[in-house]
C-alpha positions as protocol buffer text, in pm:
chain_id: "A"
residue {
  index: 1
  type: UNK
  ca { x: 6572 y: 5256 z: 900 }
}
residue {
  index: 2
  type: UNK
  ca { x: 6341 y: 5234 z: 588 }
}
residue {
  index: 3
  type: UNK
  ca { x: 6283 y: 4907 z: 376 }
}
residue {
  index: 4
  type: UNK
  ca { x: 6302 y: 4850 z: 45 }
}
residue {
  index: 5
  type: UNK
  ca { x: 6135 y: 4622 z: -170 }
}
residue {
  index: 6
  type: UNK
  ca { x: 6008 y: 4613 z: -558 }
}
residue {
  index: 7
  type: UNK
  ca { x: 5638 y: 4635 z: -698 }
}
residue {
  index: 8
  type: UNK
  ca { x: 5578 y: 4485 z: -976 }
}
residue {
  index: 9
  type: UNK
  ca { x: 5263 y: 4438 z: -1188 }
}
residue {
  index: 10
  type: UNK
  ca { x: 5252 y: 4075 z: -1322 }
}
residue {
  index: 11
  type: UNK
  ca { x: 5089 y: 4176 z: -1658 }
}
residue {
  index: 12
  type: UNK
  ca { x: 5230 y: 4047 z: -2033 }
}
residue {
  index: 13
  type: UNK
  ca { x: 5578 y: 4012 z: -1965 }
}
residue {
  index: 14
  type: UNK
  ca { x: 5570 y: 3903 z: -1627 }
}
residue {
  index: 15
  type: UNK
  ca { x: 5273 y: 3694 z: -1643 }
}
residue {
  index: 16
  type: UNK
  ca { x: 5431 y: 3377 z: -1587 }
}
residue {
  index: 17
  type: UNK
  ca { x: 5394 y: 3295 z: -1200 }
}
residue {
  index: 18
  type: UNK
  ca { x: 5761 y: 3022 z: -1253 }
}
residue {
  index: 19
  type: UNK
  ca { x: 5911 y: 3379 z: -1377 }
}
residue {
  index: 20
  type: UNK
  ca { x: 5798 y: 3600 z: -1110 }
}
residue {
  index: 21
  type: UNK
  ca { x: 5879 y: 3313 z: -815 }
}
residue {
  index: 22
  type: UNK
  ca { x: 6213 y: 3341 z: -989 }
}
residue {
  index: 23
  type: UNK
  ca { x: 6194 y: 3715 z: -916 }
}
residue {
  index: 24
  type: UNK
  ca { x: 6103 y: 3653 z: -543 }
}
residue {
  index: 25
  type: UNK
  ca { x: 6372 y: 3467 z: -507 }
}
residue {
  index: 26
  type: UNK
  ca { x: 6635 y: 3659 z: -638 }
}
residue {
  index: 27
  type: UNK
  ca { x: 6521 y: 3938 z: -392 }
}
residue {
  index: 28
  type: UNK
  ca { x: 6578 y: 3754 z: -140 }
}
residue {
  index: 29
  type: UNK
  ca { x: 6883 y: 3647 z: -239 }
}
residue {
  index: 30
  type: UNK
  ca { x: 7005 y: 4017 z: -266 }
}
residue {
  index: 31
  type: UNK
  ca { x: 6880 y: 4122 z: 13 }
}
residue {
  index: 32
  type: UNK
  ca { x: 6536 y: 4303 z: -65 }
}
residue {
  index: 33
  type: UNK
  ca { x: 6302 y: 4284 z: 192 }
}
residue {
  index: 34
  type: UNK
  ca { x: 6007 y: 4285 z: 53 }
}
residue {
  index: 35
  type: UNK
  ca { x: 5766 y: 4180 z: -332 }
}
residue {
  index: 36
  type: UNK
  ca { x: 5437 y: 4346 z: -368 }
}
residue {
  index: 37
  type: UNK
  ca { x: 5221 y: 4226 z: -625 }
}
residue {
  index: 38
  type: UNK
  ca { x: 4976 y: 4454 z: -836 }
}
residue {
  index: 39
  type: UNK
  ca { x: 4589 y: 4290 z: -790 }
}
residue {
  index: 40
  type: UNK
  ca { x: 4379 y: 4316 z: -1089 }
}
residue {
  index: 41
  type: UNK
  ca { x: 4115 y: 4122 z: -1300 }
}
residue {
  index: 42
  type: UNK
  ca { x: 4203 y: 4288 z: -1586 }
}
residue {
  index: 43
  type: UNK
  ca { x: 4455 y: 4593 z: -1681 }
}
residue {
  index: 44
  type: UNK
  ca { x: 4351 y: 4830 z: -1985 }
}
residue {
  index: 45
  type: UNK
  ca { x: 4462 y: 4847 z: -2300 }
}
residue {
  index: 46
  type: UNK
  ca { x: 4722 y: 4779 z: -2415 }
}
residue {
  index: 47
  type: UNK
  ca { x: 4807 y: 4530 z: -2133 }
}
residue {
  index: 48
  type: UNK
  ca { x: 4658 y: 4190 z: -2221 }
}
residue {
  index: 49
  type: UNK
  ca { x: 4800 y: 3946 z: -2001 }
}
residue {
  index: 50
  type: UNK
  ca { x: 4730 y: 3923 z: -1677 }
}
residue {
  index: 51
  type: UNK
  ca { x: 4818 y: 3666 z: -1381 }
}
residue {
  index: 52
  type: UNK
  ca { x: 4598 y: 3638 z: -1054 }
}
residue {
  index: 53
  type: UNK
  ca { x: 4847 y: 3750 z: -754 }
}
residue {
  index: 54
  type: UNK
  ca { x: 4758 y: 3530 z: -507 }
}
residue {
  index: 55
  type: UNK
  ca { x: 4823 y: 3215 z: -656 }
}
residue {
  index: 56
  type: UNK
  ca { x: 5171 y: 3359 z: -743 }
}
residue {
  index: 57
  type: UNK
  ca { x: 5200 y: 3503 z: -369 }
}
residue {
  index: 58
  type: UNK
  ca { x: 5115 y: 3140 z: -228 }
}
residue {
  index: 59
  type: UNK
  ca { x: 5407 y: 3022 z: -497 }
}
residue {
  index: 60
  type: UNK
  ca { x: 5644 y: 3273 z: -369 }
}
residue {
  index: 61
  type: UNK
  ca { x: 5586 y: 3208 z: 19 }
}
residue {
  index: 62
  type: UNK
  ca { x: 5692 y: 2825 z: -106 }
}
residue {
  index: 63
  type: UNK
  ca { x: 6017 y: 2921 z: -220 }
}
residue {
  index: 64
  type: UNK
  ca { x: 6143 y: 3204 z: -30 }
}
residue {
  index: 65
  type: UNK
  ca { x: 6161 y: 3215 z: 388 }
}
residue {
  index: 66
  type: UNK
  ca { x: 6212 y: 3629 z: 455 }
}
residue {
  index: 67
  type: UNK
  ca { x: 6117 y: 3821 z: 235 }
}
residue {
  index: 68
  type: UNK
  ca { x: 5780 y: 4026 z: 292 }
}
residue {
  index: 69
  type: UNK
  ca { x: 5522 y: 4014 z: 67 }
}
residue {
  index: 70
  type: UNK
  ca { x: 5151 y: 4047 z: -34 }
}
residue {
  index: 71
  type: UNK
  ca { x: 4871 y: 4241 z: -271 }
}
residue {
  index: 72
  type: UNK
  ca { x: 4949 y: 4606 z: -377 }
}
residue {
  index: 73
  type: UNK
  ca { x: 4674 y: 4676 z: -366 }
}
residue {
  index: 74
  type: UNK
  ca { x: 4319 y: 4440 z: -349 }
}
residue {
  index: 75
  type: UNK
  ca { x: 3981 y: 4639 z: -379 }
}
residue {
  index: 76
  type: UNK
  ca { x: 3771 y: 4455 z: -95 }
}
residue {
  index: 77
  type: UNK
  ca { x: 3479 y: 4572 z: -267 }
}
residue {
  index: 78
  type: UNK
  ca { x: 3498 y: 4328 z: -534 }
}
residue {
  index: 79
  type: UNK
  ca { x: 3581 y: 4044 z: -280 }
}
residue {
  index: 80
  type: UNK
  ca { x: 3414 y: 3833 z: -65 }
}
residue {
  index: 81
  type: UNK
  ca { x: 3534 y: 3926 z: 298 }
}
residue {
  index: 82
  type: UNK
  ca { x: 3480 y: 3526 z: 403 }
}
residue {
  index: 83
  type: UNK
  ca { x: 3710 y: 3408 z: 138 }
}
residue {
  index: 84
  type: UNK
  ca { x: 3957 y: 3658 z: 168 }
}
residue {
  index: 85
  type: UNK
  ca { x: 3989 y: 3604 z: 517 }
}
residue {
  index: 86
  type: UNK
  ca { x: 4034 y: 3208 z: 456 }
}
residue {
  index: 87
  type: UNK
  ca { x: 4306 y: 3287 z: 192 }
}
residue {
  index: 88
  type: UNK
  ca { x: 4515 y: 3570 z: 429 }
}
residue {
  index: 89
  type: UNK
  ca { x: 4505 y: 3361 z: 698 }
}
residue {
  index: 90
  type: UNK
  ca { x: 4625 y: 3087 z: 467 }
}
residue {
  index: 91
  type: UNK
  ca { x: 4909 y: 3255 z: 296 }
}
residue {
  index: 92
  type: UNK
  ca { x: 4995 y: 3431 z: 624 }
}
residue {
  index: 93
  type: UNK
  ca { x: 5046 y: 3017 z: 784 }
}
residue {
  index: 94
  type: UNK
  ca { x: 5188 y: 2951 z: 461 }
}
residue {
  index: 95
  type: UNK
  ca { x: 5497 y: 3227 z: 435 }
}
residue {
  index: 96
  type: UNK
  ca { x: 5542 y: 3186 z: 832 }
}
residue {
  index: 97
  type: UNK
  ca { x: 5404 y: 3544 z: 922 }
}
residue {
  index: 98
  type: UNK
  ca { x: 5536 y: 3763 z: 641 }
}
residue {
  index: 99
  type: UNK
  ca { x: 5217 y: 3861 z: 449 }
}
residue {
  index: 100
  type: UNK
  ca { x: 5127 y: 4228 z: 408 }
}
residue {
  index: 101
  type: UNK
  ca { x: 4764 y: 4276 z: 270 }
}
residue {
  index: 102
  type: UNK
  ca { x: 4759 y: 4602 z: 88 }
}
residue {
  index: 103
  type: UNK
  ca { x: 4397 y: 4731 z: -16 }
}
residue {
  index: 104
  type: UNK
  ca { x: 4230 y: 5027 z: -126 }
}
residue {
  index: 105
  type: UNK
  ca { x: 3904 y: 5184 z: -333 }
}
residue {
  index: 106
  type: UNK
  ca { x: 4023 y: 5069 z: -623 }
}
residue {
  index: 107
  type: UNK
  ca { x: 3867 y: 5244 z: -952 }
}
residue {
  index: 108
  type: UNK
  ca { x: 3707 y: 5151 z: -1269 }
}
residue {
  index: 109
  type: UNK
  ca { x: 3942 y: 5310 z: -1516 }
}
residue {
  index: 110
  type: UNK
  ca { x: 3948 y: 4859 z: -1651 }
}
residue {
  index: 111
  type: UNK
  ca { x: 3603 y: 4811 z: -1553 }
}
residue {
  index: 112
  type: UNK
  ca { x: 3683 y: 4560 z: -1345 }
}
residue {
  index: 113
  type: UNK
  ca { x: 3381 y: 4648 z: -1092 }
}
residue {
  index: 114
  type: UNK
  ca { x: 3135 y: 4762 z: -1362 }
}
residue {
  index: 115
  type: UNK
  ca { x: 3151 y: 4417 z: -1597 }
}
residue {
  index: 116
  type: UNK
  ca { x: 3258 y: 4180 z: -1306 }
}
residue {
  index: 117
  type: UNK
  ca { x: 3103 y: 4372 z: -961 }
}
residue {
  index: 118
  type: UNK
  ca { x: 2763 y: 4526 z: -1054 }
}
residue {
  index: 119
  type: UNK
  ca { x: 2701 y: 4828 z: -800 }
}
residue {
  index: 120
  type: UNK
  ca { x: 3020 y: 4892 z: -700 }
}
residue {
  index: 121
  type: UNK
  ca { x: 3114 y: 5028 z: -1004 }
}
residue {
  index: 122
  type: UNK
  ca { x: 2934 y: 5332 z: -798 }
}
residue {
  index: 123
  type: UNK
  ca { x: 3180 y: 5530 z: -594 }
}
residue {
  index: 124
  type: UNK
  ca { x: 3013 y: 5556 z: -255 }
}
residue {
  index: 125
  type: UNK
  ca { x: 2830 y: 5212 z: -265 }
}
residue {
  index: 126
  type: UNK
  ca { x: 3222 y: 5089 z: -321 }
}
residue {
  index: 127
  type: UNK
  ca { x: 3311 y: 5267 z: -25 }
}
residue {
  index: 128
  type: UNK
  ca { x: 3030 y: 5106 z: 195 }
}
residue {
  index: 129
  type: UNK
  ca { x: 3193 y: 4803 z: 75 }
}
residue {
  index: 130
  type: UNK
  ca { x: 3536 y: 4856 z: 146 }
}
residue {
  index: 131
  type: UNK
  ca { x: 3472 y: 4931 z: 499 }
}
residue {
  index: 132
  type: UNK
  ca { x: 3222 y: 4681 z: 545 }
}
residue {
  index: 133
  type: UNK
  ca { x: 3487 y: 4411 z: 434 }
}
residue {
  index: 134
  type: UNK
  ca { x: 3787 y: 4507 z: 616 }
}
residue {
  index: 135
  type: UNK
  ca { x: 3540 y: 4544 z: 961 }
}
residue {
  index: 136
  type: UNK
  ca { x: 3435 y: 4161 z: 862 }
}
residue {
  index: 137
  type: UNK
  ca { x: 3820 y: 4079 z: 786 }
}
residue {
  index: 138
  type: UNK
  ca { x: 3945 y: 4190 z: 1166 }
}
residue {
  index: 139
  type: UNK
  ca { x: 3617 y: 3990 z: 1326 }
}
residue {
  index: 140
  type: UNK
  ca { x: 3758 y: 3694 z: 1124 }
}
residue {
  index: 141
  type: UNK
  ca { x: 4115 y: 3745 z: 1179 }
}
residue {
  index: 142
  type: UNK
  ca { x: 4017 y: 3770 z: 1594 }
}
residue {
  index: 143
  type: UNK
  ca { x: 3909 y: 3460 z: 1613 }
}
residue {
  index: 144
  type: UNK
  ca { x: 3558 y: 3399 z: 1453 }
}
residue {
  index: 145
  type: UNK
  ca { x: 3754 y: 3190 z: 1262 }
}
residue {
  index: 146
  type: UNK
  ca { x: 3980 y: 2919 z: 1282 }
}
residue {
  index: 147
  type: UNK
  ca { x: 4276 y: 2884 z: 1273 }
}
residue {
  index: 148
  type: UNK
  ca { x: 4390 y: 3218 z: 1384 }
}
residue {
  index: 149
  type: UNK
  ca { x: 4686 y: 3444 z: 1116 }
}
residue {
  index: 150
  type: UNK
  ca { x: 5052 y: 3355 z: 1238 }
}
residue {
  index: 151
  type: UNK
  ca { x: 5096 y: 3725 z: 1290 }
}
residue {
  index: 152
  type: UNK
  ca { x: 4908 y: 3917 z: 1667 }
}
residue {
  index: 153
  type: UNK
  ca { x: 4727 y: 4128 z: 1705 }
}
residue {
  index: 154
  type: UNK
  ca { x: 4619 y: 4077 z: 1282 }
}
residue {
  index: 155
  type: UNK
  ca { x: 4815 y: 4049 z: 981 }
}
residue {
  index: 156
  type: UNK
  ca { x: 4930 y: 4393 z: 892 }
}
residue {
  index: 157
  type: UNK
  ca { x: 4718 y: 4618 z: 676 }
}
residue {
  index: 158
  type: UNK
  ca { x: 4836 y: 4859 z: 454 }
}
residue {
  index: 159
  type: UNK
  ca { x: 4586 y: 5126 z: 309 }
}
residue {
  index: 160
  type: UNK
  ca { x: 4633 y: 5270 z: -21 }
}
residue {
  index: 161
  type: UNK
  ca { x: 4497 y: 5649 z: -111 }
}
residue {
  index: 162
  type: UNK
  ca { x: 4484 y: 5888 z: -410 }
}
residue {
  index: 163
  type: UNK
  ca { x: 4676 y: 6240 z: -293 }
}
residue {
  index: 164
  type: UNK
  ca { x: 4585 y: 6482 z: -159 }
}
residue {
  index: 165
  type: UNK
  ca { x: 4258 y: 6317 z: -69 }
}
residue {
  index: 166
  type: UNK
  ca { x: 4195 y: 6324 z: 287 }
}
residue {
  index: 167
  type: UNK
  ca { x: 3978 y: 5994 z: 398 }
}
residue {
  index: 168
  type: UNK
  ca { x: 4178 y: 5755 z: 304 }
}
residue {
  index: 169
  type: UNK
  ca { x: 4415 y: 5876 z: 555 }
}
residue {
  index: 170
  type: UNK
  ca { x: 4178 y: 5901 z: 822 }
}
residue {
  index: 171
  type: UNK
  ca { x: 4097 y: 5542 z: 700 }
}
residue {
  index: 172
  type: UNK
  ca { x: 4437 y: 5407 z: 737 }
}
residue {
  index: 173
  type: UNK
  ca { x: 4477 y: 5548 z: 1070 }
}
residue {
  index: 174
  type: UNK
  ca { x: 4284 y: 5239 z: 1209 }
}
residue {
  index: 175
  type: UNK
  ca { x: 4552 y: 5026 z: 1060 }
}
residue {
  index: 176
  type: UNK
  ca { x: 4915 y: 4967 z: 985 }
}
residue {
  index: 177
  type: UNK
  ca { x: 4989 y: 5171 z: 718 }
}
residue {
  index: 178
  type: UNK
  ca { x: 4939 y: 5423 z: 436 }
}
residue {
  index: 179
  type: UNK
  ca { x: 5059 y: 5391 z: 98 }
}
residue {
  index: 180
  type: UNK
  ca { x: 5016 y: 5742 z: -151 }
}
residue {
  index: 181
  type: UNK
  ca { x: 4915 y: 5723 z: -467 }
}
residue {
  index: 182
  type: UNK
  ca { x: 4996 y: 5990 z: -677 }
}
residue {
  index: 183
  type: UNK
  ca { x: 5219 y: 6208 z: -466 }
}
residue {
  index: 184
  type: UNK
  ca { x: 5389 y: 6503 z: -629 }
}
residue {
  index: 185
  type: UNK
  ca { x: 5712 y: 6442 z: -462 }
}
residue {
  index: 186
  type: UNK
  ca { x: 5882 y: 6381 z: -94 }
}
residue {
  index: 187
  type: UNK
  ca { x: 5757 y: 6726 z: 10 }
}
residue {
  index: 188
  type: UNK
  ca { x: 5421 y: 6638 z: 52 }
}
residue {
  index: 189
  type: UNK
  ca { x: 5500 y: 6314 z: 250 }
}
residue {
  index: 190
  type: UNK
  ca { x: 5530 y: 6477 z: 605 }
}
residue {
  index: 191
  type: UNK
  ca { x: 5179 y: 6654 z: 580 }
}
residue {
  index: 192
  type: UNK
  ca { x: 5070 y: 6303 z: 535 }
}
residue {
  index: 193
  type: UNK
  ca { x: 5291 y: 6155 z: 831 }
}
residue {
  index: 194
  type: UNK
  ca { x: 5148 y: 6370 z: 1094 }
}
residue {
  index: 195
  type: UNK
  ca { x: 4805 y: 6283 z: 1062 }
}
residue {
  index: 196
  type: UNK
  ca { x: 4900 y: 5899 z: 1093 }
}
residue {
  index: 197
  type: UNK
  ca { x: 4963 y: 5732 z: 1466 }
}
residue {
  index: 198
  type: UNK
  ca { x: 5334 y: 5681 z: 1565 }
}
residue {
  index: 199
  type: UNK
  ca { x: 5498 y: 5340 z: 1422 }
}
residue {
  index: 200
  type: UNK
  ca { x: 5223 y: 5326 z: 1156 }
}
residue {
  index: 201
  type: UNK
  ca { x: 5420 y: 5263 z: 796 }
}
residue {
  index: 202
  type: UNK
  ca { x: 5407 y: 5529 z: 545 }
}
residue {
  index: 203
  type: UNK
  ca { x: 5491 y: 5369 z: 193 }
}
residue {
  index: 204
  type: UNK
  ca { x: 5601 y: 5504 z: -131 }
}
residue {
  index: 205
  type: UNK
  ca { x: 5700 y: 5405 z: -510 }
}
residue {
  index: 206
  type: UNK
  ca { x: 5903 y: 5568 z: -714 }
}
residue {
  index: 207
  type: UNK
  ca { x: 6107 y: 5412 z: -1037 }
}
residue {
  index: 208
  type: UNK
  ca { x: 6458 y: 5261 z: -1008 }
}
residue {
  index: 209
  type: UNK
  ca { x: 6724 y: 5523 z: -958 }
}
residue {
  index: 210
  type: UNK
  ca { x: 6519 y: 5741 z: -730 }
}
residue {
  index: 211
  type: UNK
  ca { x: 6643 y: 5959 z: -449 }
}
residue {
  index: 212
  type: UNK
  ca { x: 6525 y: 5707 z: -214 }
}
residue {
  index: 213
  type: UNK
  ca { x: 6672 y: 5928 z: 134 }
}
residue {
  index: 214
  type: UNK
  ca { x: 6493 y: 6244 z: 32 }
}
residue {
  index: 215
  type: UNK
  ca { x: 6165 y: 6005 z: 95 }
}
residue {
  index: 216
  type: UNK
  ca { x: 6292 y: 5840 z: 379 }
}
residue {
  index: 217
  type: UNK
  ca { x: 6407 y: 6202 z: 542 }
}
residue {
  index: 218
  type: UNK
  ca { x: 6031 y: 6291 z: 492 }
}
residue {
  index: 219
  type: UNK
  ca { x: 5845 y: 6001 z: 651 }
}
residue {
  index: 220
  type: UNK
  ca { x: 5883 y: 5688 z: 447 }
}
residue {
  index: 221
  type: UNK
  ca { x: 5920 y: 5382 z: 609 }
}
residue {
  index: 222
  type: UNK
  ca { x: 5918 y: 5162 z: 331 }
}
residue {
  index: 223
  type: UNK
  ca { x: 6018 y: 5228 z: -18 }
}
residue {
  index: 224
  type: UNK
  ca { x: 5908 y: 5046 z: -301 }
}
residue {
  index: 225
  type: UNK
  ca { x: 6084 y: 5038 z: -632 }
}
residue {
  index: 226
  type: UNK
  ca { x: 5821 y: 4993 z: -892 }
}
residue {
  index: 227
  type: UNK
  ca { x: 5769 y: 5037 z: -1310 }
}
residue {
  index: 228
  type: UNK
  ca { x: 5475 y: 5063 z: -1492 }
}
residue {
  index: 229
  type: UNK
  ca { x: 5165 y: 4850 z: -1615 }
}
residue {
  index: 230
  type: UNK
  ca { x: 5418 y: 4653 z: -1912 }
}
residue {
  index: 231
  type: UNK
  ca { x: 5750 y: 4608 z: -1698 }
}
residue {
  index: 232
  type: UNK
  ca { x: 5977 y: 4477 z: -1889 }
}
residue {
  index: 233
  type: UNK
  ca { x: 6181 y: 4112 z: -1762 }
}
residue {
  index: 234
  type: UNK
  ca { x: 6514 y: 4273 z: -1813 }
}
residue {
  index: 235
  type: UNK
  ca { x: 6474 y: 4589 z: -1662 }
}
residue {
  index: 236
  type: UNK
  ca { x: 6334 y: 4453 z: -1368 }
}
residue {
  index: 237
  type: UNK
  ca { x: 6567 y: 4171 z: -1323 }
}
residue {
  index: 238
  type: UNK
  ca { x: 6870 y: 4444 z: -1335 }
}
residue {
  index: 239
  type: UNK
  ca { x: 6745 y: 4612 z: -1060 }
}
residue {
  index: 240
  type: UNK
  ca { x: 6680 y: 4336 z: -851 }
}
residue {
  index: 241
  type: UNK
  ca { x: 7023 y: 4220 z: -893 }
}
residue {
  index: 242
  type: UNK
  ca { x: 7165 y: 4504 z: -789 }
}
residue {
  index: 243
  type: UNK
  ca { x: 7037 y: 4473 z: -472 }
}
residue {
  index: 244
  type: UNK
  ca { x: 6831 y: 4727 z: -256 }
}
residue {
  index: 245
  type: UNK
  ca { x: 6996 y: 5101 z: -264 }
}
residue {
  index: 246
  type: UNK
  ca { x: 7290 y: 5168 z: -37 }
}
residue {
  index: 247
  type: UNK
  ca { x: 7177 y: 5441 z: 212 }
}
């Protein structure tokens, strides 16, 4: 059975971290199972406002006590591998096991890497970070830190990739997950599912009102009902009280 949860970017009207904890907890309450956060410095024009997800994450994990959540998606390569280890490990402890850490590439379409990450604004030198960073991240996780996550083997990872590109899926393999970007529809989902190990979650968005079981009859495992870069507070509050679709 798939799960469903909602993705939300917590730019201008959604800023407010008291606001989206609201949100969390109002998923929960009707039954969602899981709030992904977008991860960015900044957003392009014409978003302006932009709140950091992982203070808002730690404020969710406070208030709710199931539902999943985590980054959708964090670029390693403009991390530090040492303090994002520290602040999984503590938001994992924190939400008693229910963090997912979503990461990917990223890209410079905001120029997040080239004004705030000088070099990795290069595509391959980004790369060589990325993989560099989630290598250091499972050493950490194992135990070269202290105190361990909440969540054996490791805290889940989820790896996001542009279609119909072919290494991030290879990448993911090593994980817990793939996540799409850019997918034409749920016919090219179970090209993607065969090259990924059995139990390994396969993850899609699409907007409210989707048909959520031709994805899940393809491959998904988890669905994610997301808007765009300016969601707007009562569109997305209607569709999280109406609860997760009905399959």
């Amino acid at each position: 059975m798939a799960r469903h949860g909602v993705f939300i970017a917590p730019f201008d009207d959604l800023y407010d971290p008291r606001l989206l904890v609201r949100l969390a907890v109002e998923a929960e309450e009707q039954g969602w199972d899981g709030i992904f956060l977008w991860d960015h410095i900044r957003y392009r024009a014409p978003v302006r406002r932009v709140a950091d997800p992982w203070i808002v994450l730690a404020a969710i994990a406070q208030a709710t006590s199931q539902i999943k959540l985590g980054p959708m998606i964090t670029p390693p390569a403009r991390r530090r591998a040492h303090k994002l280890a520290r602040e999984t490990v503590t938001l994992d402890h924190l939400s008693e096991g229910r963090l997912i850490f979503g990461a990917g590439l990223g890209s410079d379409s905001s120029r997040e890497f080239q004004d705030f990450e000088p070099g990795a604004d290069d595509t391959k030198e980004r790369a060589r970070r990325y993989d560099e960073s989630l290598a250091q991240l499972a050493d950490y996780w194992s135990g070269t830190f202290e105190p361990p996550p909440v969540q054996q083997p490791r805290i889940p990872v989820w790896l996001a990739g542009r279609y119909p590109n072919r290494r991030p899926i290879e990448r993911a393999r090593n994980w817990d997950g793939f996540f799409p970007i850019d997918l034409p529809g749920p016919e090219a989902l179970p090209e993607i599912a065969k090259q990924l190990k059995p139990g390994q979650d396969l993850v899609i968005t699409d907007p409210p009102g989707a048909d959520w079981q031709r994805w899940i009859d393809a491959g998904a495992t988890w669905c994610l009902t997301g808007w765009d870069e300016q969601p707007k507070l009562d569109v997305v509050t209607q569709t999280i009280r109406q609860g997760p679709p009905r399959l």
